[in-house]
C-alpha positions in Angstrom: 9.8 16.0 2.4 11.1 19.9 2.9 13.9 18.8 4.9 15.1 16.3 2.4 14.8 19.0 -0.1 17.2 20.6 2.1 19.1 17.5 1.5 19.3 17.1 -1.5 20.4 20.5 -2.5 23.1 20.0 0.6 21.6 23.3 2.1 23.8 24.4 5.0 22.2 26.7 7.5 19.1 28.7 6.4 17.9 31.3 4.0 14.9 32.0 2.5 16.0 31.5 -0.8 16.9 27.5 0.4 13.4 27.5 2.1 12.1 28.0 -1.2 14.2 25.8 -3.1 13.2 22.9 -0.3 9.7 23.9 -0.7 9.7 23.6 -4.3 11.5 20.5 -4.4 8.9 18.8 -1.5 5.8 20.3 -3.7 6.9 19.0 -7.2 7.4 15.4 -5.4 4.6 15.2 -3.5 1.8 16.3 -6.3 1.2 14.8 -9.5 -0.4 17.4 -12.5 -2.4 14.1 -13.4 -3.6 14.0 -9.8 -4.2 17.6 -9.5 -5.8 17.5 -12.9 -8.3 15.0 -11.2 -8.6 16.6 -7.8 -9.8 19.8 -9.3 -12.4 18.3 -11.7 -14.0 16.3 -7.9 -13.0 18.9 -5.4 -14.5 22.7 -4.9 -11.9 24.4 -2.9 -8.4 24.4 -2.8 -8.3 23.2 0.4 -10.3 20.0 -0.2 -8.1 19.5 -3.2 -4.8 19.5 -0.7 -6.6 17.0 1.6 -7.8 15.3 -1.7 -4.0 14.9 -2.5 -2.6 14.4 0.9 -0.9 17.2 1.2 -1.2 20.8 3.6 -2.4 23.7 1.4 0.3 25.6 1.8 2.3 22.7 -0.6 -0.8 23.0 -3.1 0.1 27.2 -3.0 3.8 26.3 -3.8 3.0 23.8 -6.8 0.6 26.1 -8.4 3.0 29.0 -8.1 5.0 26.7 -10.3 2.9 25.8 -13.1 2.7 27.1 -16.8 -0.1 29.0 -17.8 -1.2 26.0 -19.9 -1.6 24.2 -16.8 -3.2 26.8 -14.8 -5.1 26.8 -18.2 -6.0 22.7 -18.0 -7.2 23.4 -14.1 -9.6 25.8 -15.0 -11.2 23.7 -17.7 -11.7 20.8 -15.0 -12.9 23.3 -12.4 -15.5 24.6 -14.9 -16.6 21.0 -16.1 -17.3 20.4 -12.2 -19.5 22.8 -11.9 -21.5 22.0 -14.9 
C-alpha cells in the first residue's frame, strides 16, 4: 500500500518527505477510526491492536500521529472502559 502511495502522489525517486507522504497515504487506507475505535476497547497493547487491524505497528504509529486530539480523546475513553 506504501508504494502505491508513491503512486499516487506520482513520487519520482526518494525523499523522506515522499516516504512520509506514502506512509500517510497507506495508513489512512488501511485503518478505519471506527475500527480502531473497536480495537482499542478489545485489545491492551498497541501491538495487538495492529494485528487486531491487520496491519504492522509501525502503520498503527503513523495513523495515530495523524489523529485529532478528539480522537486521541475517543481512544482513551475505550481503553479506559476496557479496563473497567
Amino acid at each position: 500500500m506504501h508504494e502505491l502511495g508513491h503512486a499516487h502522489y506520482g513520487h519520482v525517486g526518494v525523499t523522506g518527505k515522499q516516504e512520509l507522504l506514502a506512509d500517510r497515504w497507506a495508513a489512512h487506507r488501511l485503518i478505519s477510526f471506527d475500527d480502531l475505535l473497536a480495537a482499542a476497547g478489545m485489545e491492551q497493547s498497541s501491538s495487538s491492536v495492529a494485528s487486531s487491524l491487520g496491519v504492522l505497528p509501525g502503520v498503527l504509529e503513523t495513523y495515530l500521529k495523524m489523529l485529532t486530539r478528539a480522537d486521541l480523546d475517543a481512544l482513551r475513553t475505550a481503553a479506559i472502559r476496557r479496563a473497567a
